[in-house]
CHARMM-style PDB file with segment names, atoms N, HN, CA, C and O in Angstrom:
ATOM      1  N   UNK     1     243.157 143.347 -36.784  1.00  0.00      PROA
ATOM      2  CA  UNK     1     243.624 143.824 -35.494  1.00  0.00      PROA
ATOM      3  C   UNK     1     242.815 143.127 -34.399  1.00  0.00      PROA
ATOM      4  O   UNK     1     241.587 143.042 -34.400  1.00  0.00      PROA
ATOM      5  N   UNK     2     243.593 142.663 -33.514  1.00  0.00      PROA
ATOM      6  HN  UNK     2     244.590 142.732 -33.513  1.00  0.00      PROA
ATOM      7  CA  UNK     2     242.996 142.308 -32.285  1.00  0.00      PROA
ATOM      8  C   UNK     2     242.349 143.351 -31.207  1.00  0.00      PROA
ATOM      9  O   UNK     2     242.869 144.439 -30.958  1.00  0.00      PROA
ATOM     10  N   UNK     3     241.267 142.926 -30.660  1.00  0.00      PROA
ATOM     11  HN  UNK     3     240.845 142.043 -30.862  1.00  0.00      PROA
ATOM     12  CA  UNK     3     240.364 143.995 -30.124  1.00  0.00      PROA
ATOM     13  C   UNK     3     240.439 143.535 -28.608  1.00  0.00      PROA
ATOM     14  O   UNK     3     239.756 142.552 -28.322  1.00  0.00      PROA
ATOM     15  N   UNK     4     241.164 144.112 -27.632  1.00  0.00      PROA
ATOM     16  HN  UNK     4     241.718 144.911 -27.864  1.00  0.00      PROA
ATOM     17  CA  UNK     4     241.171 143.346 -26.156  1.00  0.00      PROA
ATOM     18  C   UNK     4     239.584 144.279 -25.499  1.00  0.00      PROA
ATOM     19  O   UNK     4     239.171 145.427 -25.660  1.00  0.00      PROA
ATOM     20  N   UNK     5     238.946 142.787 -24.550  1.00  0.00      PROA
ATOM     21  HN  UNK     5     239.281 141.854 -24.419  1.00  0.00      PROA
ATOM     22  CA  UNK     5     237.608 143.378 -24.210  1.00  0.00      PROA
ATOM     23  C   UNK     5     237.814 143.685 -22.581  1.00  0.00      PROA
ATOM     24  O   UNK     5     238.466 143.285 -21.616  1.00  0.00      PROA
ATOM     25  N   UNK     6     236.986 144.497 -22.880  1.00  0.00      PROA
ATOM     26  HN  UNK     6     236.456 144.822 -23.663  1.00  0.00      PROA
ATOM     27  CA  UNK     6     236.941 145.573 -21.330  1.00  0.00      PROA
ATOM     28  C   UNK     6     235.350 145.966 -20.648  1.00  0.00      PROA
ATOM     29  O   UNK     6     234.487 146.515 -21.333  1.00  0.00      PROA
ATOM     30  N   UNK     7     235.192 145.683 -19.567  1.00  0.00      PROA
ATOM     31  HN  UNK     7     235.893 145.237 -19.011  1.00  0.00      PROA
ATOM     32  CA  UNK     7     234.241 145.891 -18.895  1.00  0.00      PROA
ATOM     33  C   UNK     7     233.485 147.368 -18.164  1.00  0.00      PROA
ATOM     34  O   UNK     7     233.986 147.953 -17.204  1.00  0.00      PROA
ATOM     35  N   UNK     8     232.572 147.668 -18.650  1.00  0.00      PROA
ATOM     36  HN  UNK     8     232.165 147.192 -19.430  1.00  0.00      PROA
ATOM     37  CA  UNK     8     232.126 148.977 -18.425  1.00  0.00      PROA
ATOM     38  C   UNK     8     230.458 148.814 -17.903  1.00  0.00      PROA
ATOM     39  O   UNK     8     229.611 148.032 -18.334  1.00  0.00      PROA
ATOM     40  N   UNK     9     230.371 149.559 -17.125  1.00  0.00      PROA
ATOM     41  HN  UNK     9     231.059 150.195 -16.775  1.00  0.00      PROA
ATOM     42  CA  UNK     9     229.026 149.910 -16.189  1.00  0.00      PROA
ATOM     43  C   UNK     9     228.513 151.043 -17.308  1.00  0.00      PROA
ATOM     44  O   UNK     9     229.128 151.939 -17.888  1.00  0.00      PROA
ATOM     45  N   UNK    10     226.740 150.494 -17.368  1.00  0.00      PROA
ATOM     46  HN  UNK    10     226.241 149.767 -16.896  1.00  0.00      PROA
ATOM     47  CA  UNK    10     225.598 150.882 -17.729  1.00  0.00      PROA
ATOM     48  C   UNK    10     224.719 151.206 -16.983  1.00  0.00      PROA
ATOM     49  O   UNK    10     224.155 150.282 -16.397  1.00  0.00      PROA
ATOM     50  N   UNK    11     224.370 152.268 -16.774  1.00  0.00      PROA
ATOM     51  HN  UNK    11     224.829 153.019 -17.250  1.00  0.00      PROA
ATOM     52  CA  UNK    11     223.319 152.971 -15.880  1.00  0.00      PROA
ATOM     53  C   UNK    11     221.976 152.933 -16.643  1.00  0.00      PROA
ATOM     54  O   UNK    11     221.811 153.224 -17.828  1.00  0.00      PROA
ATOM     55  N   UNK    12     221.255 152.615 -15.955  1.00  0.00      PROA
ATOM     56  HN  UNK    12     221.389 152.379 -14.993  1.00  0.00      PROA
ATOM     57  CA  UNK    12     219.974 152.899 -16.938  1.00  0.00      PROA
ATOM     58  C   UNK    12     218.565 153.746 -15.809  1.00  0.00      PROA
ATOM     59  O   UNK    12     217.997 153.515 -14.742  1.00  0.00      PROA
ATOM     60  N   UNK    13     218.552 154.641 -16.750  1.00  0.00      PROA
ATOM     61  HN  UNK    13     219.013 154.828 -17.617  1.00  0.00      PROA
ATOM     62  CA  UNK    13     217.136 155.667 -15.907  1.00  0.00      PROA
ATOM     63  C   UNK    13     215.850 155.062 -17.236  1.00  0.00      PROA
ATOM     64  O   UNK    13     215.986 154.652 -18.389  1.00  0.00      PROA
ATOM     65  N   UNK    14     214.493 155.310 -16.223  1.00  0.00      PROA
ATOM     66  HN  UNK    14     214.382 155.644 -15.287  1.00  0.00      PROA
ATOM     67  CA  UNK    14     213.369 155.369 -17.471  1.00  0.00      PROA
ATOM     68  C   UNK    14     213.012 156.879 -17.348  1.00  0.00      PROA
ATOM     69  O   UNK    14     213.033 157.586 -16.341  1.00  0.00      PROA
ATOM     70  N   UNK    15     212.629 157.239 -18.823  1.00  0.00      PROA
ATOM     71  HN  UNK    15     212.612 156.665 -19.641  1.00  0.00      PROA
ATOM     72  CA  UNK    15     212.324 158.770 -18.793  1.00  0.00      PROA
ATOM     73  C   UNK    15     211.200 158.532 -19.821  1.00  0.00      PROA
ATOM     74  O   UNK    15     211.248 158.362 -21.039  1.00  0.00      PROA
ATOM     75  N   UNK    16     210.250 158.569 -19.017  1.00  0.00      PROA
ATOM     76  HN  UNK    16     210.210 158.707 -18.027  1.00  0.00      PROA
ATOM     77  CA  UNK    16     208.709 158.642 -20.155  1.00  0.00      PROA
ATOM     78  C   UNK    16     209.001 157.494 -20.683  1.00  0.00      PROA
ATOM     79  O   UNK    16     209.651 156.733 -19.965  1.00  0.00      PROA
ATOM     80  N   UNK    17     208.644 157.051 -21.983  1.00  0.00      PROA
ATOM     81  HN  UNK    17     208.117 157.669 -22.566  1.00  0.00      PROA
ATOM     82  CA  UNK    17     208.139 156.078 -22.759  1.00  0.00      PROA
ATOM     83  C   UNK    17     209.696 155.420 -23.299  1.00  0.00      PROA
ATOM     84  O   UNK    17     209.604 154.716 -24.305  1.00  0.00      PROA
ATOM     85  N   UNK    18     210.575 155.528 -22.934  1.00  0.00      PROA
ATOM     86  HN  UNK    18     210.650 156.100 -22.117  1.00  0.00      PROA
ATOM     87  CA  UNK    18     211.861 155.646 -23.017  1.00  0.00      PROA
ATOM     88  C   UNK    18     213.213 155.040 -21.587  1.00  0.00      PROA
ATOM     89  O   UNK    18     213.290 155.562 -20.474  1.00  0.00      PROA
ATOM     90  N   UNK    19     214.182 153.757 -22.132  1.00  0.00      PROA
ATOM     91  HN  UNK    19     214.120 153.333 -23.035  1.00  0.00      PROA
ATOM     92  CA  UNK    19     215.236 153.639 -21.477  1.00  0.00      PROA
ATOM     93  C   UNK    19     216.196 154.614 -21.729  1.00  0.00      PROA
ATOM     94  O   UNK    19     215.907 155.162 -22.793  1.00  0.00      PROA
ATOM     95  N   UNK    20     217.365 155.156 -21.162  1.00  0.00      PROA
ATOM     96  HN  UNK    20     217.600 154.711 -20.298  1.00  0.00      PROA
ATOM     97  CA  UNK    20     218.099 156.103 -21.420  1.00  0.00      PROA
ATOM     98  C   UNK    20     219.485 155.248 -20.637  1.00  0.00      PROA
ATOM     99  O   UNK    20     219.485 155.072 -19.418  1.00  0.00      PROA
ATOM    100  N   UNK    21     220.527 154.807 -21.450  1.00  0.00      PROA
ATOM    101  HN  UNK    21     220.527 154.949 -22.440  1.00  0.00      PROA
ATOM    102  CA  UNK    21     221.675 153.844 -20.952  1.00  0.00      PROA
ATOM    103  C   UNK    21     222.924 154.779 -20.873  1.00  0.00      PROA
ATOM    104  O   UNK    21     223.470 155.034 -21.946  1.00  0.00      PROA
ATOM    105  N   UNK    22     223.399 155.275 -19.827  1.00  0.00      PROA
ATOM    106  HN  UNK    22     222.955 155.067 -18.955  1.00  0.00      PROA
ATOM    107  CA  UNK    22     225.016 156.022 -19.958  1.00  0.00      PROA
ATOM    108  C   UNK    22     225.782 155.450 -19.607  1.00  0.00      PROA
ATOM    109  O   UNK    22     225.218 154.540 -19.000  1.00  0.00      PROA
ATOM    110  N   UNK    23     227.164 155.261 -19.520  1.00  0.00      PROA
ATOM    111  HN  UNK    23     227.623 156.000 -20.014  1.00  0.00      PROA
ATOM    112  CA  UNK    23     228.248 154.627 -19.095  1.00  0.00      PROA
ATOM    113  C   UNK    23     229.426 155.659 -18.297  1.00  0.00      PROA
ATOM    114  O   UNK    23     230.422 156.018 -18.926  1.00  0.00      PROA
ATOM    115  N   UNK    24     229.274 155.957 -17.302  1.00  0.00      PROA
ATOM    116  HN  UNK    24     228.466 155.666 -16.791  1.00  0.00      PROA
ATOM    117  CA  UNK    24     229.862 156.582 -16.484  1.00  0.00      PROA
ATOM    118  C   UNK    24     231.775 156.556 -16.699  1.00  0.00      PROA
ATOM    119  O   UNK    24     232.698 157.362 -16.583  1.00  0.00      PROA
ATOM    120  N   UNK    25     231.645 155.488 -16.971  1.00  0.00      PROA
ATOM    121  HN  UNK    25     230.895 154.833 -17.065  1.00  0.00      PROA
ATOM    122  CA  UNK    25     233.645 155.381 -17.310  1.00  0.00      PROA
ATOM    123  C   UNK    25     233.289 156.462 -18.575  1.00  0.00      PROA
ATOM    124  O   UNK    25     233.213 157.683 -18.443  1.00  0.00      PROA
ATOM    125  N   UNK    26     233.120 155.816 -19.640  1.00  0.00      PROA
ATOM    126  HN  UNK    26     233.181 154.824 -19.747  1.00  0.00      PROA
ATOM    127  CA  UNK    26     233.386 156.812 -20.591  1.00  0.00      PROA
ATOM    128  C   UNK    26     232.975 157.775 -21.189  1.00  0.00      PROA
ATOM    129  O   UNK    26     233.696 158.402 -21.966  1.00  0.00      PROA
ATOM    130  N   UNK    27     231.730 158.087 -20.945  1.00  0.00      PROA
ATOM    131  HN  UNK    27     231.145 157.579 -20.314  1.00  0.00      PROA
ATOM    132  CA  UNK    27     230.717 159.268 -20.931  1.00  0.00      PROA
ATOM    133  C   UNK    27     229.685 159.179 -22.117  1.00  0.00      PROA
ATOM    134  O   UNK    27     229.240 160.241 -22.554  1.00  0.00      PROA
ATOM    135  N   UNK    28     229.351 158.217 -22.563  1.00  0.00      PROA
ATOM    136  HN  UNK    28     229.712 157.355 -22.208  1.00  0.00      PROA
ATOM    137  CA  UNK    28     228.479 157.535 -23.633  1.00  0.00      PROA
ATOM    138  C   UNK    28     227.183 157.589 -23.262  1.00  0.00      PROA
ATOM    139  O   UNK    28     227.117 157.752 -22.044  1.00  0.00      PROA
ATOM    140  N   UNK    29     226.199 157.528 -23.739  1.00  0.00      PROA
ATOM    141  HN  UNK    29     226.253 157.396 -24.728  1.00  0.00      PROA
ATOM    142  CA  UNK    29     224.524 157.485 -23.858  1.00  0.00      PROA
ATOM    143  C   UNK    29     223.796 157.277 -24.824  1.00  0.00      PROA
ATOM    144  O   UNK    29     223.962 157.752 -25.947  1.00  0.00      PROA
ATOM    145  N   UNK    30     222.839 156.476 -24.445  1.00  0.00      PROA
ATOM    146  HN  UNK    30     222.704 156.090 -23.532  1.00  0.00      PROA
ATOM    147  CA  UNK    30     222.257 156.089 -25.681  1.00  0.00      PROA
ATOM    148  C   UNK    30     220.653 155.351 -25.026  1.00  0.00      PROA
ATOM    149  O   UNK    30     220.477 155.008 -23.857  1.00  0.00      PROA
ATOM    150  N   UNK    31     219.798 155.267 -25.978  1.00  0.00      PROA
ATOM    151  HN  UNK    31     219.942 155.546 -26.928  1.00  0.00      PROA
ATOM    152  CA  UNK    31     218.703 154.596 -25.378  1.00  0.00      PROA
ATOM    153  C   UNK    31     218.104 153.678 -26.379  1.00  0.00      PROA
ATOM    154  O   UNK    31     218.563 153.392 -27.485  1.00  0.00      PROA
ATOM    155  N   UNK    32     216.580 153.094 -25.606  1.00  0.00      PROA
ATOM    156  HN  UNK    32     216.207 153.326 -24.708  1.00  0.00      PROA
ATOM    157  CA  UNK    32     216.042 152.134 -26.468  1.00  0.00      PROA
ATOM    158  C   UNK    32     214.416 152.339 -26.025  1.00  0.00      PROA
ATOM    159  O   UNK    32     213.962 153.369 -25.527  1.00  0.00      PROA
ATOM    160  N   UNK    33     213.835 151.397 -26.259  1.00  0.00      PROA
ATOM    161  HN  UNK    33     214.204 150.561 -26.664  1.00  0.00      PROA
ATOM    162  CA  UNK    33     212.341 151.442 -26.079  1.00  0.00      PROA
ATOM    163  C   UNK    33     212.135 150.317 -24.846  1.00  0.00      PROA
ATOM    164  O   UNK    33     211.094 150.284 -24.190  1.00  0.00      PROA
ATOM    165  N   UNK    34     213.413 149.274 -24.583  1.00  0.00      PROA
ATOM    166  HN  UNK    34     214.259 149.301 -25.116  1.00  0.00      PROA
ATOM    167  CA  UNK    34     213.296 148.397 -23.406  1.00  0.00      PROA
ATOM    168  C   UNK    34     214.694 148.458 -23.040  1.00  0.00      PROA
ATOM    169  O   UNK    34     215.591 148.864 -23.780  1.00  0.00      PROA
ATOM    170  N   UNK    35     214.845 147.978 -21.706  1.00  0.00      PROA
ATOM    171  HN  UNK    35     214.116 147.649 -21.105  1.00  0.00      PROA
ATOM    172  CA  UNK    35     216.219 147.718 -21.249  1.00  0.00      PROA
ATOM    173  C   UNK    35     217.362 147.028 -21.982  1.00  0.00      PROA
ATOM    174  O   UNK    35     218.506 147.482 -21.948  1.00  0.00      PROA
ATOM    175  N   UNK    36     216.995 145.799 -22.717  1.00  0.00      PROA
ATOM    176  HN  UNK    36     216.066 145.430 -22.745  1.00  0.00      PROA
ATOM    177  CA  UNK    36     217.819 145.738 -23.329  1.00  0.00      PROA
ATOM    178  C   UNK    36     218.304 146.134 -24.894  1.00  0.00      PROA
ATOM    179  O   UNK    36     219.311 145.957 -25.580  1.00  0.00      PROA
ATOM    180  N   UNK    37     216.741 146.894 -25.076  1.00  0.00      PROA
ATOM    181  HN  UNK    37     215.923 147.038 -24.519  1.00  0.00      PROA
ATOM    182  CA  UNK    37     217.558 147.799 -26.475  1.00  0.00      PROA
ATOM    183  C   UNK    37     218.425 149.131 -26.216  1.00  0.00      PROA
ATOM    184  O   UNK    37     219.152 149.757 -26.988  1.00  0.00      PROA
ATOM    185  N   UNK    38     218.148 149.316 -25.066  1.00  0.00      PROA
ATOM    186  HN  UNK    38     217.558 148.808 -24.439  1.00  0.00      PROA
ATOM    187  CA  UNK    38     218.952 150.892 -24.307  1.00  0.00      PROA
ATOM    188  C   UNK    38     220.586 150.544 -23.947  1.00  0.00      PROA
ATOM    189  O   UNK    38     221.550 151.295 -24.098  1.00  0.00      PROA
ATOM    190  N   UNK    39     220.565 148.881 -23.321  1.00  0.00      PROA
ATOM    191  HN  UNK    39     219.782 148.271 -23.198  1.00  0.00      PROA
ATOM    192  CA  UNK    39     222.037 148.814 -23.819  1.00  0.00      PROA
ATOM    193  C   UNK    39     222.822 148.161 -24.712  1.00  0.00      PROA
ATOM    194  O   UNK    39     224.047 148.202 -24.602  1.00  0.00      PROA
ATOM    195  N   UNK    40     222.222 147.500 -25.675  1.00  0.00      PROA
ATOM    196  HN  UNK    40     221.226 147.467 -25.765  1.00  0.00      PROA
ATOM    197  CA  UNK    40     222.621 147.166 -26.820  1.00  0.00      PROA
ATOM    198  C   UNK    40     222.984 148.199 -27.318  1.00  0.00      PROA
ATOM    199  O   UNK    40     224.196 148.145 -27.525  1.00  0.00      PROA
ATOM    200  N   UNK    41     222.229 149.812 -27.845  1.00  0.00      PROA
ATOM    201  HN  UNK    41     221.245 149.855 -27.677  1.00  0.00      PROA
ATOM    202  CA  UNK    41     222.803 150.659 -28.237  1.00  0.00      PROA
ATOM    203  C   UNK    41     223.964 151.362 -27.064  1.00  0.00      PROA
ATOM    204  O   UNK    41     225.169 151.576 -27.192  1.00  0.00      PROA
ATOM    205  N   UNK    42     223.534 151.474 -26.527  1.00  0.00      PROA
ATOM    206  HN  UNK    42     222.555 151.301 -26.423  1.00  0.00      PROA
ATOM    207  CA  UNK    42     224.503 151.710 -25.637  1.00  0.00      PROA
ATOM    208  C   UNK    42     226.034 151.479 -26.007  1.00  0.00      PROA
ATOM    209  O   UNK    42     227.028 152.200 -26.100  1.00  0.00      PROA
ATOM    210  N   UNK    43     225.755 150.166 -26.169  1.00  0.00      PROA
ATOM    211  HN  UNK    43     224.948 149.581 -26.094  1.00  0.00      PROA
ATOM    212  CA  UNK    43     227.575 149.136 -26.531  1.00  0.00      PROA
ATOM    213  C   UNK    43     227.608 149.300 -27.747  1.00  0.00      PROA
ATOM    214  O   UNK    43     228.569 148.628 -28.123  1.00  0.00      PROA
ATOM    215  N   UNK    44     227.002 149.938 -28.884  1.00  0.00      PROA
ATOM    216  HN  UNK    44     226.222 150.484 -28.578  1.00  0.00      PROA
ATOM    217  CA  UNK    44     227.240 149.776 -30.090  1.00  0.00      PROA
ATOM    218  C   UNK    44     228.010 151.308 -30.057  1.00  0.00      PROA
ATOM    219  O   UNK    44     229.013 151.493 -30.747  1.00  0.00      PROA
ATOM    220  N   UNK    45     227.418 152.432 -29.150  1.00  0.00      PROA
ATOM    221  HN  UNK    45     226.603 152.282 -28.589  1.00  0.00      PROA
ATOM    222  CA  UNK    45     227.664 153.926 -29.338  1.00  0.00      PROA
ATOM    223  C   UNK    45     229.116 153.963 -28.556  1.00  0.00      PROA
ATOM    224  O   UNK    45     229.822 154.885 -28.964  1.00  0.00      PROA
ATOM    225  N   UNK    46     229.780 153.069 -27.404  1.00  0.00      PROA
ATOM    226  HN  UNK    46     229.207 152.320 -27.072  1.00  0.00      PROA
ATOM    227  CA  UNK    46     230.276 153.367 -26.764  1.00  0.00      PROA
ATOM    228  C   UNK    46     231.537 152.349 -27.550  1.00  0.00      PROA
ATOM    229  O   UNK    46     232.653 152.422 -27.034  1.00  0.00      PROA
ATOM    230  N   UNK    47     231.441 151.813 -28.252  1.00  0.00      PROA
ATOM    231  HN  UNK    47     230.535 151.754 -28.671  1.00  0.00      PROA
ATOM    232  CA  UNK    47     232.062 150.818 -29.461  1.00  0.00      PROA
ATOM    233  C   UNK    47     232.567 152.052 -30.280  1.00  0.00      PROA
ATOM    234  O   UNK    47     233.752 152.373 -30.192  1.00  0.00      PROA
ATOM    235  N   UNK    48     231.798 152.673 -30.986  1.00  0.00      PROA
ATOM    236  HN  UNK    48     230.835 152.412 -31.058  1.00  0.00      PROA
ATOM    237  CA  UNK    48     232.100 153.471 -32.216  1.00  0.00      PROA
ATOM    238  C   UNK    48     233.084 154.634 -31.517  1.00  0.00      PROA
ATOM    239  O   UNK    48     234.070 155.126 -32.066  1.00  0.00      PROA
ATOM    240  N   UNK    49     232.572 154.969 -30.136  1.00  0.00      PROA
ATOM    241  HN  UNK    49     231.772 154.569 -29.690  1.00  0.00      PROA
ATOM    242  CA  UNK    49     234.033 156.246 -29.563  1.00  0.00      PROA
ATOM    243  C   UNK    49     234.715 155.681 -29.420  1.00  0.00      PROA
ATOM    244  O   UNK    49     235.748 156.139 -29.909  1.00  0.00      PROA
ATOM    245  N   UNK    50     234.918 154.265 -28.706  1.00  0.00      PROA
ATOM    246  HN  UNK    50     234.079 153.893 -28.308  1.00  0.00      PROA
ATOM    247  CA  UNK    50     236.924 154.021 -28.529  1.00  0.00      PROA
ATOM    248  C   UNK    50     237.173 153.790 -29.546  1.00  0.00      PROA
ATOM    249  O   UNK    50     238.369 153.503 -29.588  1.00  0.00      PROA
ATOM    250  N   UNK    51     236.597 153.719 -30.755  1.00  0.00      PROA
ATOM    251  HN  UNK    51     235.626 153.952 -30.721  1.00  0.00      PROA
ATOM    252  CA  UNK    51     237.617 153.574 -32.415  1.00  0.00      PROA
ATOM    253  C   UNK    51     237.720 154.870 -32.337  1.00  0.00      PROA
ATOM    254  O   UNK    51     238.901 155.059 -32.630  1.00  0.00      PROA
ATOM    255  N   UNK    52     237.241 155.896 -32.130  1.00  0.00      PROA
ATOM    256  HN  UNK    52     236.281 155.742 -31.892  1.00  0.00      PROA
ATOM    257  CA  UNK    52     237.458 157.221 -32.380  1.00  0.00      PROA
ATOM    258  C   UNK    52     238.409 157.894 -31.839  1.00  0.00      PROA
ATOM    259  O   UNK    52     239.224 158.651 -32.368  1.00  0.00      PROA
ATOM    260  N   UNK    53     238.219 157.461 -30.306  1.00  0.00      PROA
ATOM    261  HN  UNK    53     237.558 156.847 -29.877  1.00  0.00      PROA
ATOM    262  CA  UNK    53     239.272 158.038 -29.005  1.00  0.00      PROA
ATOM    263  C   UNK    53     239.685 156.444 -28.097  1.00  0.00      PROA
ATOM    264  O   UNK    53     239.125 156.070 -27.066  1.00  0.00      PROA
ATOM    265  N   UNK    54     240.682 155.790 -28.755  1.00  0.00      PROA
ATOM    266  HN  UNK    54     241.137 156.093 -29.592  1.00  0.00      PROA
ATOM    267  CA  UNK    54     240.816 155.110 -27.969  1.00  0.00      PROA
ATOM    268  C   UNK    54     241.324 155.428 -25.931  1.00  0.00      PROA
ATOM    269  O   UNK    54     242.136 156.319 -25.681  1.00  0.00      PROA
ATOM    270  N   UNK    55     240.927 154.881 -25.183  1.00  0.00      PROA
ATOM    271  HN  UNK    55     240.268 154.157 -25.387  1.00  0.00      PROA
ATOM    272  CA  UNK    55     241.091 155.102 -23.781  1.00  0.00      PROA
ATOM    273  C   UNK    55     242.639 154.329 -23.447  1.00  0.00      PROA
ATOM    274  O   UNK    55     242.742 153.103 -23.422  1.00  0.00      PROA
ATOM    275  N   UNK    56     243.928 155.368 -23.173  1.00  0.00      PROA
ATOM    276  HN  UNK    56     243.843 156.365 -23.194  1.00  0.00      PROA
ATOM    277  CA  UNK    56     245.118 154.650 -22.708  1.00  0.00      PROA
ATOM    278  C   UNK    56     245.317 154.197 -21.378  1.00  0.00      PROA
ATOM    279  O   UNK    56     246.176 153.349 -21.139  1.00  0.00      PROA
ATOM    280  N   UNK    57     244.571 154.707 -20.455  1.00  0.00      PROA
ATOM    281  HN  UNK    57     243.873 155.396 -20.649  1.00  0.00      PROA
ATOM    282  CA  UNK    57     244.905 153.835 -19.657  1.00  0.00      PROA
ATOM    283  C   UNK    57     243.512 153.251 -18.779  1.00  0.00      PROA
ATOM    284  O   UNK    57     242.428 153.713 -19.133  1.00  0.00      PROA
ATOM    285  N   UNK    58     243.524 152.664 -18.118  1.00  0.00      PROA
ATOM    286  HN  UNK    58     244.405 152.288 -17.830  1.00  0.00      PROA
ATOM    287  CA  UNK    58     242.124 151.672 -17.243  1.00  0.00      PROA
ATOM    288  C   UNK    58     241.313 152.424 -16.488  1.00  0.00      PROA
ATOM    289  O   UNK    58     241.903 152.954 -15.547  1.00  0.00      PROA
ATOM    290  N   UNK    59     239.850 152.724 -16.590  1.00  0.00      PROA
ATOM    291  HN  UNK    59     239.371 152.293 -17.354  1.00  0.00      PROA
ATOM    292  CA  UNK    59     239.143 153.588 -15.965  1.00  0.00      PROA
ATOM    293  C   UNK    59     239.438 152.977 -14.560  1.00  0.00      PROA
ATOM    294  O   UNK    59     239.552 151.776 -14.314  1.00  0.00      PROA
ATOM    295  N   UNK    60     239.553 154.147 -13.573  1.00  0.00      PROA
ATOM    296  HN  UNK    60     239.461 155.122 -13.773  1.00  0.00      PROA
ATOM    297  CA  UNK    60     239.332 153.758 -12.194  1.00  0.00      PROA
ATOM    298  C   UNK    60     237.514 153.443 -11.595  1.00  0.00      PROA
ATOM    299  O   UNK    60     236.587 154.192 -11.906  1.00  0.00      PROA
ATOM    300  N   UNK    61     237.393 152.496 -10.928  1.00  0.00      PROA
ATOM    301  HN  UNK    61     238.146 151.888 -10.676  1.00  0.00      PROA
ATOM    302  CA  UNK    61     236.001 152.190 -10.730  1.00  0.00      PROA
ATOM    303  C   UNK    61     235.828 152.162  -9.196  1.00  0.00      PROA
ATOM    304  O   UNK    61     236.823 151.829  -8.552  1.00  0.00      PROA
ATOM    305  N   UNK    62     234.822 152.434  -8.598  1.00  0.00      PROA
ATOM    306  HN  UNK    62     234.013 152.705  -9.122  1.00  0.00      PROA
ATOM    307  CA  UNK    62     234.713 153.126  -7.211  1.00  0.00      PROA
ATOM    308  C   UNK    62     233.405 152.807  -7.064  1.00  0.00      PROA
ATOM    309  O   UNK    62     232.599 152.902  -7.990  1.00  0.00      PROA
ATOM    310  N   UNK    63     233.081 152.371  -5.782  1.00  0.00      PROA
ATOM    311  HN  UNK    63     233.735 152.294  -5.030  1.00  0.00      PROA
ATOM    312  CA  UNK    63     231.683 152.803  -5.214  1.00  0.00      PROA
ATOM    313  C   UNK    63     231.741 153.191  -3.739  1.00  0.00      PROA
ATOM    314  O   UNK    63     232.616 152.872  -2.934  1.00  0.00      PROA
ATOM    315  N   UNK    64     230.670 153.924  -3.530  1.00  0.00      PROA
ATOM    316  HN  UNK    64     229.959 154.183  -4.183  1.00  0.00      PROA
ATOM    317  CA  UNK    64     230.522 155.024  -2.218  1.00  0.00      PROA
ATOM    318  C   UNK    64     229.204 154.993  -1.626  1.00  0.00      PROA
ATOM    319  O   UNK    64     228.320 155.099  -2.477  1.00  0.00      PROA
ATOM    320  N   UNK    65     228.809 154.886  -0.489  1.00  0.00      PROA
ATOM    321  HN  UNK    65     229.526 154.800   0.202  1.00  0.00      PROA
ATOM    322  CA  UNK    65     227.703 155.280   0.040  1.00  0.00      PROA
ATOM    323  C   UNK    65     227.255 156.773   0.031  1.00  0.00      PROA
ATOM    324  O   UNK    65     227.934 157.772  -0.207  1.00  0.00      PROA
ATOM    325  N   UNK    66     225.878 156.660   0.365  1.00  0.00      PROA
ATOM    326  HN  UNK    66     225.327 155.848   0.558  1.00  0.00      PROA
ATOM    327  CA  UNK    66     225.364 158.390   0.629  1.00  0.00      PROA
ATOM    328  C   UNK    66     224.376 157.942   1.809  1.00  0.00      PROA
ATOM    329  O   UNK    66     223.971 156.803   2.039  1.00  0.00      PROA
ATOM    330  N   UNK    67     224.084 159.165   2.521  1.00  0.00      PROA
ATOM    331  HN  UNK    67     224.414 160.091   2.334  1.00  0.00      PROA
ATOM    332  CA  UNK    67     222.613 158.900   3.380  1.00  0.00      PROA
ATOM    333  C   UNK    67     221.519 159.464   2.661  1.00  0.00      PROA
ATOM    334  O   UNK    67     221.512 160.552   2.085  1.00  0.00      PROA
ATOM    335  N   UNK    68     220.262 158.330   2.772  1.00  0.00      PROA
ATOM    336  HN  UNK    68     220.268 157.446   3.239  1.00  0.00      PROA
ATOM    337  CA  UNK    68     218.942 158.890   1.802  1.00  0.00      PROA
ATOM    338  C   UNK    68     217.617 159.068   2.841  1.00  0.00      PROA
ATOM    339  O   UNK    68     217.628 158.314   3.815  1.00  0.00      PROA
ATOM    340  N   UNK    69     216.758 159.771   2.747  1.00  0.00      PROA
ATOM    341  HN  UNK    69     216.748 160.383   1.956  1.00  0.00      PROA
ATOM    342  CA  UNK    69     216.073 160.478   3.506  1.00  0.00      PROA
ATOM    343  C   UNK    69     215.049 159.187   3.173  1.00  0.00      PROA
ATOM    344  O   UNK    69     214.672 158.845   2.053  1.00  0.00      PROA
ATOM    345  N   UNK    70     214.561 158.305   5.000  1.00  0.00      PROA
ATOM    346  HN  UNK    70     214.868 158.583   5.910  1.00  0.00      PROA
ATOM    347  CA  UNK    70     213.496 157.723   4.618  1.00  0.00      PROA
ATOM    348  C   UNK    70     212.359 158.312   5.336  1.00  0.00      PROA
ATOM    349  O   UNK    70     212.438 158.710   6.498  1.00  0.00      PROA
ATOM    350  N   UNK    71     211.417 158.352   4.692  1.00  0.00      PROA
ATOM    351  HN  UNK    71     211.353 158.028   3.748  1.00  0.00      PROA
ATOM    352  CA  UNK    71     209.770 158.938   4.810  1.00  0.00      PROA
ATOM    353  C   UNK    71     209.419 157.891   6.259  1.00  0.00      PROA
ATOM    354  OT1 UNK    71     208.307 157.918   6.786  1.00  0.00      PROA
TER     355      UNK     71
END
């Protein structure tokens, strides 16, 4: 079977000794010990749900401002 590839945003927070990678389109998380082991798993975890639940139609993608309080 042919696998068509699709582009998805990785967020990454540090939490203690720890990367922590989510993907906001599809609601995936996963981490590593460096940035790029946080999204390597990341794409491996977020790999294994669309075999599970494939996604029918195209995440909508958006960005927005906020106002942030400067000191």
């Amino acid at each position: 079977m042919h696998a068509a590839m699709a582009t998805y945003t990785a967020v990454i927070r540090r939490e203690e000794d720890m990367f922590v990678a989510t993907c906001p389109e599809i609601g995936t998380a996963s981490q590593g010990k460096s940035v790029d082991e946080a999204v390597a798993n990341l794409k491996e975890a977020t790999e294994l749900y669309l075999e599970e639940f494939p996604t029918q139609e195209k995440p909508i993608t958006m960005t927005f401002e906020v106002a942030e309080s400067v000191p």
